[in-house]
Each structure stands twice: as C-alpha cells, then as structure tokens.
N, C-alpha and C positions, 0 to 999 in steps of 0.2 A: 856438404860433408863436414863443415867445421860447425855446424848445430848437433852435427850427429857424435861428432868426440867431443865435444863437450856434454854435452847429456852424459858419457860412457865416463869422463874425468870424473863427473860430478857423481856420478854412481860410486863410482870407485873410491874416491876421498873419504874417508871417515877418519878421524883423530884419534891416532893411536891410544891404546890402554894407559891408565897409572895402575893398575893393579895387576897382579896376579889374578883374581876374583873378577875381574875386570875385562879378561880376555876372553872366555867364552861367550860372554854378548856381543862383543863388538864382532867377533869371527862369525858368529851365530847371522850378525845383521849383513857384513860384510857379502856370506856365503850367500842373503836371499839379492843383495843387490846385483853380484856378479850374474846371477842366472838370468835377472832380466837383462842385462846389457849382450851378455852372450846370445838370448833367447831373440832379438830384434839385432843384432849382427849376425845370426844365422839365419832367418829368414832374406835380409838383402843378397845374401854369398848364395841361396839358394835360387833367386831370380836373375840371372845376368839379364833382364830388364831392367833392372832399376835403376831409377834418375834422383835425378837431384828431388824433386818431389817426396819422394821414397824415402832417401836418407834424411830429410827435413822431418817425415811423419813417423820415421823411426825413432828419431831425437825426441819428440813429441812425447812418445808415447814411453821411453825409460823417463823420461822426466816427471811423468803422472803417474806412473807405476813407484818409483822410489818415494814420492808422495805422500801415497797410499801406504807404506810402512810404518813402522814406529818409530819413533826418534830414536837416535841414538844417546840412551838414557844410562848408558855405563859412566865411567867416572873416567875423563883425559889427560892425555900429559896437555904439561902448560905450553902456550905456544908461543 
C-alpha cells in the first residue's frame, strides 16, 4: 500500500507555476497525471480481490505511465 501512495504523491507533485503564462501547462500536465493515478485507484476499488501484490503492480504502473509524459517544462516558483 505505501508503494502505491507513493506512486499517487509522486504523480500528484508538480511545482507550482511562476507565471501567469505558466499555469495552463502545468494544469494541462497535472490534469494527464491525475487521470492515471485515478485510472489504477479505480481499477483496485473495482476488485475487492486485491492484495498487496495488486497495489505493489499498481504503484508500478502510475510510476511508468508519469514516465512516459513530458517533463514539466513550464517555468517554477523557487523552492
């Protein structure tokens, strides 16, 4: 379980806008990471089989799926 919120943290983190000009990318990428993290959190909620296995292969798989997107190439605030 704690492979699987992590994957779903790591999805979710992106570093907020410094721009005006700045925000509809970062929402833009924010909006495709959400849907995988959502999209392998409904598939577990749809099995009450699932085991630790399960939520191990779900983590897995938001963590290659965010991957396979584009950086986040907008401009950050500083941290």
């Amino acid at each position: 379980m704690r492979h699987l919120l992590a994957a779903v943290h790591q999805a979710l983190s992106l570093p907020a806008p410094l721009r005006q000009s700045d925000q509809l990318p970062h929402l833009v990428l924010l909006e495709q990471r959400v849907g995988i993290a959502m999209a392998s959190i409904g598939r577990l909620l749809a099995d009450a089989q699932s085991e630790e296995l399960d939520f191990l292969s779900e983590g897995d798989h938001i963590l290659h799926q965010i991957a396979d997107l584009p950086p986040d190439s907008y401009h950050h605030q500083p941290n």
